[in-house]
C-alpha positions as CSV (number, residue, x, y, z in Angstrom):
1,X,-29.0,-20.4,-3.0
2,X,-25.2,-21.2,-3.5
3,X,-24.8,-23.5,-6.9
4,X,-23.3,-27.0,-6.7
5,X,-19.9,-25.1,-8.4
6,X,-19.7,-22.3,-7.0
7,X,-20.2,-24.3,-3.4
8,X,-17.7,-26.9,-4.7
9,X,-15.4,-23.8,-5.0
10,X,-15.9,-22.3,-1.4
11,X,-14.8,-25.5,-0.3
12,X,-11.8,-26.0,-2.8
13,X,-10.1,-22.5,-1.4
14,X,-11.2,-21.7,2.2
15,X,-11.7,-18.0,3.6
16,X,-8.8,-16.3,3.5
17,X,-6.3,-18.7,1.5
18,X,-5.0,-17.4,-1.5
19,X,-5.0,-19.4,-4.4
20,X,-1.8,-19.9,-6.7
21,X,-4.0,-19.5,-9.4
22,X,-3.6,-15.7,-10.5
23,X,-5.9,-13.9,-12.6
24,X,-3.7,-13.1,-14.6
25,X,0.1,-13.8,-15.4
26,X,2.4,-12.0,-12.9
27,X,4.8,-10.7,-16.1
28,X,1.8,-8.7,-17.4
29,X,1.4,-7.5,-14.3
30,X,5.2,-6.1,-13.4
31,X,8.2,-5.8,-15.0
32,X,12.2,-5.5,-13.4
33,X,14.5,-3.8,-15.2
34,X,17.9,-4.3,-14.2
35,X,20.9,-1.3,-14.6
36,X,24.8,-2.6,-13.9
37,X,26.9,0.1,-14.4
38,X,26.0,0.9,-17.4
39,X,27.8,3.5,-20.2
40,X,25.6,6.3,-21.2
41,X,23.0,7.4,-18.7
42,X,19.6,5.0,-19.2
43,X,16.1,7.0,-19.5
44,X,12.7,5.2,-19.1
45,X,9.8,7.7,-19.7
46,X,6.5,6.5,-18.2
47,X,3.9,7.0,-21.1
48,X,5.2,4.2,-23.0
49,X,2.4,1.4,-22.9
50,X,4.4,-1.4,-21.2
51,X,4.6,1.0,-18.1
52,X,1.8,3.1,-18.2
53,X,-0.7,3.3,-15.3
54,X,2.2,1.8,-12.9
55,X,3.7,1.8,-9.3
56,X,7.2,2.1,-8.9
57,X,10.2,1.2,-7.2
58,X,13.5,2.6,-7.5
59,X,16.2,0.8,-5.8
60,X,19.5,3.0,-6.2
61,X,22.8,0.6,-5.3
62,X,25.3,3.2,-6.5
63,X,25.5,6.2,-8.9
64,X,22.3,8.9,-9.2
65,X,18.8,8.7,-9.6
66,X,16.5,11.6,-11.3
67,X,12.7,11.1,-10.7
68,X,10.5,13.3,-12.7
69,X,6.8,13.2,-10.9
70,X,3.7,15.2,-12.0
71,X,4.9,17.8,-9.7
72,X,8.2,18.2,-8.9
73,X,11.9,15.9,-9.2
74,X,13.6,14.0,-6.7
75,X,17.3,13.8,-6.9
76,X,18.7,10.8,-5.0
77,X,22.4,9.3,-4.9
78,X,23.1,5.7,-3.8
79,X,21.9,4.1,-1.6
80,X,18.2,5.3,-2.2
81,X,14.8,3.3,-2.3
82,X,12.4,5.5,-4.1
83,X,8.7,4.2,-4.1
84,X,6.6,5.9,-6.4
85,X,2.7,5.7,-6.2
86,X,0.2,4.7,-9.5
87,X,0.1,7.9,-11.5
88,X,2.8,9.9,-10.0
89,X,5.8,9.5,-12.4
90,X,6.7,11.1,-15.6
91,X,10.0,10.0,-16.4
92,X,13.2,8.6,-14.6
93,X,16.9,8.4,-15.3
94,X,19.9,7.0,-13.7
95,X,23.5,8.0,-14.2
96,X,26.1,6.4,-16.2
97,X,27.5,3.6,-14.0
98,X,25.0,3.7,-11.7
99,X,23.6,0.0,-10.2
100,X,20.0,-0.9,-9.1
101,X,16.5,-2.1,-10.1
102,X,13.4,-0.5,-11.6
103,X,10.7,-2.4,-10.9
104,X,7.2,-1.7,-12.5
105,X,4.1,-3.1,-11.0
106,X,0.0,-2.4,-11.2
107,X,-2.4,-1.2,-8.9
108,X,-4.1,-4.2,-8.9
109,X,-1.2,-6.2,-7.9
110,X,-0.3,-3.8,-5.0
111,X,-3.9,-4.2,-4.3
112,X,-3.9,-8.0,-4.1
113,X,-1.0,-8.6,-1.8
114,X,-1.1,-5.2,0.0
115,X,-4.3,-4.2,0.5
116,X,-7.5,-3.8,-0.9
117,X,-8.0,-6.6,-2.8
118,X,-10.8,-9.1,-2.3
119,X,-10.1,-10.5,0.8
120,X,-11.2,-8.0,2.6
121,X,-10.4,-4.8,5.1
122,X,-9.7,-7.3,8.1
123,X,-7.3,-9.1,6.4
124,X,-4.6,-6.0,5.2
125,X,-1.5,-6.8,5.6
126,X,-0.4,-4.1,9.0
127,X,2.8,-2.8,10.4
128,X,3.8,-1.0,13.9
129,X,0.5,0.2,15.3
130,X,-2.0,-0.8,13.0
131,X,-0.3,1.4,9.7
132,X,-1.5,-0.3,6.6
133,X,1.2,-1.4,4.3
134,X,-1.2,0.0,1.7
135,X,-1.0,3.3,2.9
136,X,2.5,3.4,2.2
137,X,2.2,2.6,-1.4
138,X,-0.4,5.2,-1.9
139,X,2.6,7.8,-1.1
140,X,6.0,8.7,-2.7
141,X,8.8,7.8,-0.7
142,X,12.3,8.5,-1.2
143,X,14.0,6.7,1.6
144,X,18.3,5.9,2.3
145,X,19.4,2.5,3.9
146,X,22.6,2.8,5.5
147,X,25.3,1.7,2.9
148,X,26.2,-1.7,4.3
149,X,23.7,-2.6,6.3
150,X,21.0,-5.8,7.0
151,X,18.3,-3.2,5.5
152,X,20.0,-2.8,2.3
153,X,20.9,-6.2,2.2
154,X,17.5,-7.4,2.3
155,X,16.0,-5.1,-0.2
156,X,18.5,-6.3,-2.8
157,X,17.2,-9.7,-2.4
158,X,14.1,-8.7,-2.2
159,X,14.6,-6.9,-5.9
160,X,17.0,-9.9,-7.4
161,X,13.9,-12.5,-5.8
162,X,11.3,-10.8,-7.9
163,X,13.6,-10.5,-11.1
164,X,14.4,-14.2,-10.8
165,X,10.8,-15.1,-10.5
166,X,9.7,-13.1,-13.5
167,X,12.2,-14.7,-16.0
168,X,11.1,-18.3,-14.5
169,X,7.0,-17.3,-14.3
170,X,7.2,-21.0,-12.3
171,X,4.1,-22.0,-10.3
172,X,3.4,-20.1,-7.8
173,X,5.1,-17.0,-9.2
174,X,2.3,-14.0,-8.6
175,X,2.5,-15.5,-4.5
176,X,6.4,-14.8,-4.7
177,X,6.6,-11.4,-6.2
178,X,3.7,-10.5,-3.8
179,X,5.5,-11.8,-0.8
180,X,8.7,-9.9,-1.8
181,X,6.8,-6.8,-2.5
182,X,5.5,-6.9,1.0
183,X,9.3,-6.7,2.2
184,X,9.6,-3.9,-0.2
185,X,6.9,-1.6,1.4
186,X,7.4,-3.0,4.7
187,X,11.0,-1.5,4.5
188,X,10.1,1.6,3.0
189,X,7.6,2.0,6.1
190,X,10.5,1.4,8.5
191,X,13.1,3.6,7.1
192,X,10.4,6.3,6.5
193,X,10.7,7.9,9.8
194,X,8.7,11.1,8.8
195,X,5.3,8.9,8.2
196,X,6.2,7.1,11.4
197,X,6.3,10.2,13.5
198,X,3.9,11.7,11.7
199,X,1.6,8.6,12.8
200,X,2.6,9.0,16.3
201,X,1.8,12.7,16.2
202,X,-1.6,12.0,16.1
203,X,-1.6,9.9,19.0
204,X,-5.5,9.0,20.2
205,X,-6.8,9.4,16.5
206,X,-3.6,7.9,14.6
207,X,-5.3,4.3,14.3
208,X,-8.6,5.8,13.5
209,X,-6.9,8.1,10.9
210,X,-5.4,5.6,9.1
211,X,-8.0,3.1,9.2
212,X,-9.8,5.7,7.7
213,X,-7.5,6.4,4.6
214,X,-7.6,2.6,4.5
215,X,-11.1,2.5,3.8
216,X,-11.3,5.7,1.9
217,X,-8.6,3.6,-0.6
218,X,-11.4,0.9,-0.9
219,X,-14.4,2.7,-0.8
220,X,-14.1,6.5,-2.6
221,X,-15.3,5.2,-6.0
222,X,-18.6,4.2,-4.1
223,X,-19.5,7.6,-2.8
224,X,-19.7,6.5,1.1
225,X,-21.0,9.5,3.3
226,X,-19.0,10.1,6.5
227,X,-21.6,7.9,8.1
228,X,-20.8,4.9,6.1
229,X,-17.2,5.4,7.2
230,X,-17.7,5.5,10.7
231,X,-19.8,2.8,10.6
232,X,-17.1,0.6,8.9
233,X,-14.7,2.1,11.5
234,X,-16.8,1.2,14.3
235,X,-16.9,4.5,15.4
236,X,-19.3,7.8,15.7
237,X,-18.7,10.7,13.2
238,X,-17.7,13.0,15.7
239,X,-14.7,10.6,16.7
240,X,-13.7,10.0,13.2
241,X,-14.0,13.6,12.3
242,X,-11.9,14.6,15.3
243,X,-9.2,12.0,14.5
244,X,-9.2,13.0,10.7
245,X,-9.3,17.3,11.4
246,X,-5.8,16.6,14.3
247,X,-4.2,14.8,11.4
248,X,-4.7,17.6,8.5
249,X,-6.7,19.8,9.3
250,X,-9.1,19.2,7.2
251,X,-12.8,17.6,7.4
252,X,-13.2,13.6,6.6
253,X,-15.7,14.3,3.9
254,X,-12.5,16.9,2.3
255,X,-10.3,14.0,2.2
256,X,-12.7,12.2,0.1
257,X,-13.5,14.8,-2.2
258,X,-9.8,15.0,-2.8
259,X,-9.2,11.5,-3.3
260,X,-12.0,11.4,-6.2
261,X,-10.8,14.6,-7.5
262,X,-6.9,13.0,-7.7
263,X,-8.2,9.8,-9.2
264,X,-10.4,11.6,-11.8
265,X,-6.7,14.2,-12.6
266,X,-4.7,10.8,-13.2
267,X,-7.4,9.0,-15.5
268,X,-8.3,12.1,-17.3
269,X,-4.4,12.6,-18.0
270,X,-3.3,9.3,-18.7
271,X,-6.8,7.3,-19.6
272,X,-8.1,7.0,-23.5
273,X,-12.3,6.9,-22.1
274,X,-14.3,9.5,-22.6
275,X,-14.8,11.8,-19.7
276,X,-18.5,9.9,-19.7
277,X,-17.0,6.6,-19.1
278,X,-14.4,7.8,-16.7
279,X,-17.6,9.8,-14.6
280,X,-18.8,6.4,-14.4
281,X,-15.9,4.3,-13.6
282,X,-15.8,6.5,-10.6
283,X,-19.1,6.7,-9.5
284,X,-21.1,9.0,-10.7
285,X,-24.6,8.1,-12.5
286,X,-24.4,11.6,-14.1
287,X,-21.2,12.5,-16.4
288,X,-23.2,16.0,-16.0
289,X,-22.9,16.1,-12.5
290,X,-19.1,15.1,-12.5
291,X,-18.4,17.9,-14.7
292,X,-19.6,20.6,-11.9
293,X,-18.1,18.5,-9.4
294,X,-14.9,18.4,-11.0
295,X,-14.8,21.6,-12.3
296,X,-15.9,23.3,-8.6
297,X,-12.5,22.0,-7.3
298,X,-10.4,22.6,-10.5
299,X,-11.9,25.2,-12.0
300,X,-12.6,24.2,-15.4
301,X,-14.2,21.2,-17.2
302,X,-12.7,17.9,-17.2
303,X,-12.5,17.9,-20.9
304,X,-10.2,21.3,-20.8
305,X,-8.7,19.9,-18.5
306,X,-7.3,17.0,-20.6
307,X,-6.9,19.1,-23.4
308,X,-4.8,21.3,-21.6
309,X,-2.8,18.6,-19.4
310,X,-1.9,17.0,-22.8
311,X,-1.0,20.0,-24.7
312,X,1.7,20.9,-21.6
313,X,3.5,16.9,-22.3
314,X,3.4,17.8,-25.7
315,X,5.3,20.6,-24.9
316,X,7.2,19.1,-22.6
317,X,10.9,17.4,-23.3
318,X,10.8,14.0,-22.0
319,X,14.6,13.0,-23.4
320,X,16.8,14.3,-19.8
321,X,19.1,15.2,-22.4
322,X,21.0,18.1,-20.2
323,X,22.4,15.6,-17.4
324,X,23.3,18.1,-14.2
């Protein structure tokens, strides 16, 4: 039985319109930061509050860009677009003169206008052949648009759009930046030829493999079996496990002990909660049971884990004082 409100709601917003209403304010949940040729070289390291627990993009107009992740750098010099998945980055830094945008967004936002937000796995927003614009953001990217071209062009309106609409936060803001980030991700999806060919590698499963990493992006925190997935999919197991093994090699059910086991790394190393409450927030009834599970793939306890993750940034110099 449906209540008088909650019906007079269903019929306020129909299936599949999104209201202007956000949650929450779209400047809590990204920020732009704007670098014009600047002096000195400008740092931002990533544990700071404002920008922790963030996606990223990097868009590189002229001058140098250094991108420290969790494993590895990337060294990029204009014109670059560098997008940086949630829980990825440790610190970036652009040279002295250099001109571009840093923009700063949350999951959830991603999420909401990009996929896997509450609308549903029918209505992600898709490129080419059925590639989810959410896959893209769940992958670094470090892409060049041809100096002077329509590509570039549109990605710095894209970045000076979103800017604008943050320092107005007028009605209808959130829909804005959300459209704008579409852009963003759509264009990293066209000039990232690799992920394009790599898609078209796969051929017969290439739609089936990435439906599946759509679903395993909406779904992993609920402990699906490989049934549940095909099922979703539309398909048997043996197709979606034939699809998943000619795209890496490795068994569906892998990929989704992988998935947890990445999620549970970047909370452990950059979450406050007790490794109880983040066994739960990821879907285990037993915080006993996450331990083993965890520490089968790692190799040690999610607690020395932390302990030792967090010791190594202590240790580590965050300033990118020695400029190459």
């Amino acid at each position: 039985m449906v209540s008088p409100e909650r019906a007079e709601d269903h019929r306020a917003t129909p299936i599949g319109v999104r209201s202007f209403d956000d949650p929450m304010p779209v400047t809590t949940q990204a920020l732009m930061d704007r670098f014009d040729h600047g002096l000195s070289v400008q740092d931002w390291v990533m544990n700071d509050p404002a920008r922790r627990d963030r996606c990223y993009a990097v868009l590189i107009l002229s001058g140098r860009a250094r991108i420290r992740l969790r494993q590895g750098m990337i060294d990029c010099r204009a014109p670059a677009l560098v997008w940086l998945p949630l829980g990825e980055t440790q610190a970036i830094s652009v040279s002295a003169g250099a001109d571009g945008y840093l923009l700063s967004v949350t999951d959830d936002l991603v999420a909401r206008h990009c996929g896997g937000g509450s609308t549903g796995t029918s209505m992600l927003p898709l490129v080419g052949a059925g590639l989810p614009l959410r896959f893209a953001a769940d992958t670094v990217h470090n892409v060049t648009p041809a100096e002077g071209s329509n590509n570039l062009a549109l990605l710095a309106r894209s970045f000076d759009a979103i800017r604008a609409e943050l320092m107005q936060n007028a009605f209808g803001a959130g829909m804005v930046v959300g459209a704008h980030l579409q852009i963003i991700l759509t264009m990293v999806l066209r000039l990232a030829e690799g992920v394009m060919e790599q898609r078209d590698n796969h051929r017969p499963g290439s739609i089936t493999f990435q439906r599946f990493l759509q679903a395993l992006e909406l779904h992993f925190r609920e402990h699906w079996n490989i049934a549940d997935y095909a099922t979703a999919l539309g398909v048997s197991e043996r197709r979606l496990g034939s699809a998943v093994m000619r795209a890496t090699g490795k068994p569906p059910l892998t990929l989704v002990h992988e998935r947890v086991i990445r999620e549970a790394c970047m909370r452990l190393e950059q979450s406050p909660l007790a490794v109880a409450q983040i066994a739960y927030g990821l879907g285990f009834r037993d915080p006993a049971y996450f331990s083993r599970f965890f520490k089968r793939y790692m190799g040690e306890a999610p607690g020395a884990y932390r302990r030792l993750r967090r010791a190594e940034e202590r240790a580590r110099d965050n300033t990118f004082a020695a400029w190459p």
